[in-house]
C-alpha positions, 0 to 999 in steps of 0.5 A: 083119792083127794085128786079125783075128788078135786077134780069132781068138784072142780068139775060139779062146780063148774057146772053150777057156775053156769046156766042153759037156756030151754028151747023153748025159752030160746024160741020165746025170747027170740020172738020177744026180742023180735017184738022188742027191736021192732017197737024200741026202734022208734022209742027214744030212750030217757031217764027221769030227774032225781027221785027224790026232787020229784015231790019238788019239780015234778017226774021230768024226762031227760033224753038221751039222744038214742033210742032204746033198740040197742038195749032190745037187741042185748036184753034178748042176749041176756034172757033168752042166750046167744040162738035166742039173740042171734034169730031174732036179728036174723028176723028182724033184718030179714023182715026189714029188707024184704017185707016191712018198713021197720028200720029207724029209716024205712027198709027195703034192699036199699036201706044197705046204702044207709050209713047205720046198716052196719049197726044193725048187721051188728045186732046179728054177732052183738046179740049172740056174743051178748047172749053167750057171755051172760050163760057162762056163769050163774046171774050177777049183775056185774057178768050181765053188765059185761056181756052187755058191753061185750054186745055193744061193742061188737055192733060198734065195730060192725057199724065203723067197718061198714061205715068206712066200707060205704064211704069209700064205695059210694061216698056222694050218696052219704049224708055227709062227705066227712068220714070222721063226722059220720064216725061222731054221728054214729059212733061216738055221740050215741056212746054215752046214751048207750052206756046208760041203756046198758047199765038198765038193761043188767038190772033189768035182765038180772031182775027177770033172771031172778024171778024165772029162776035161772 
């Protein structure tokens, strides 16, 4: 009797440690994260100086050298789970090759030759991998923190196998003939900015996640 009631608590608890996403949650936040990825694209992510100095020096913004769209793909991820995540950058990449010019660099079915399509390729399995480690267990920060970083690194891995795909198949019409300074411009520089975007994007998401509830 003790075993079966283990068991049943093992069972019970493992269904309290995690949490699911309605789909009409799902639908909404992957209309969100459409609108999100959209309009971040083309807004440079910043943090401000310490808080404390700024009755001193004023509120000042210190670049990070990336925009915000990476942080728009995971928050996606993190709030509306892995369909949610996934069919917004199914929309967005569709929408950009065939319909608008929403991509960092215009869009159209050329954009394929551009050396950061892979990234946004990345979005797709970023965001469902994002988006399906955050609903394993109930909301904590340091999870969020992990599924984000989970995310991130797939659309890094993603962006460096096309990367190299592209250099090797049409290397002239790259920006430059330098694997390993495409590699640095793409990957590596981005990184630290990056990092800080993921960090907001677990308080943010972890934050909201306590307000809705779930």
């Amino acid at each position: 009797m003790n075993i079966k009631r283990k068991r049943r608590n093992k069972l019970t608890n493992t269904k309290q440690s995690s949490s699911t996403v309605s789909f009409a949650n799902e639908l909404l936040w992957a209309i969100i994260g459409l609108l999100l990825t959209i309009f971040s694209t083309f807004v440079e992510a910043f943090v401000t100086n310490i808080p404390w100095s700024w009755p001193q020096e004023g509120v000042n913004s210190l670049p990070l050298g990336v925009t915000f769209q990476v942080g728009a793909v995971l928050l996606t991820g993190c709030m509306g789970g892995k369909n949610a995540g996934f069919l917004a950058q199914v929309a967005y990449i569709f929408l950009g090759l065939f319909w608008y010019p929403i991509f960092a660099q215009g869009g159209g079915l050329q954009y394929w030759q551009q050396p950061s399509f892979g990234y946004i390729i990345g979005f797709m399995p970023g965001a469902w991998l994002c988006g399906w480690l955050a609903f394993q267990r109930r909301r904590k920060l340091e999870s969020l923190a992990i599924s984000a970083m989970g995310g991130l690194l797939v659309i890094h891995v993603c962006g460096l196998i096309y990367l190299v795909g592209l250099w090797f198949l049409i290397p002239s019409e790259l920006p430059s003939n330098s694997l390993v300074d495409l590699i640095m411009d793409y990957s590596v520089e981005p990184i630290p900015g990056q990092l800080v975007v993921v960090c907001a994007v677990a308080v943010i998401a972890f934050i909201l996640r306590y307000i809705l509830f779930y």
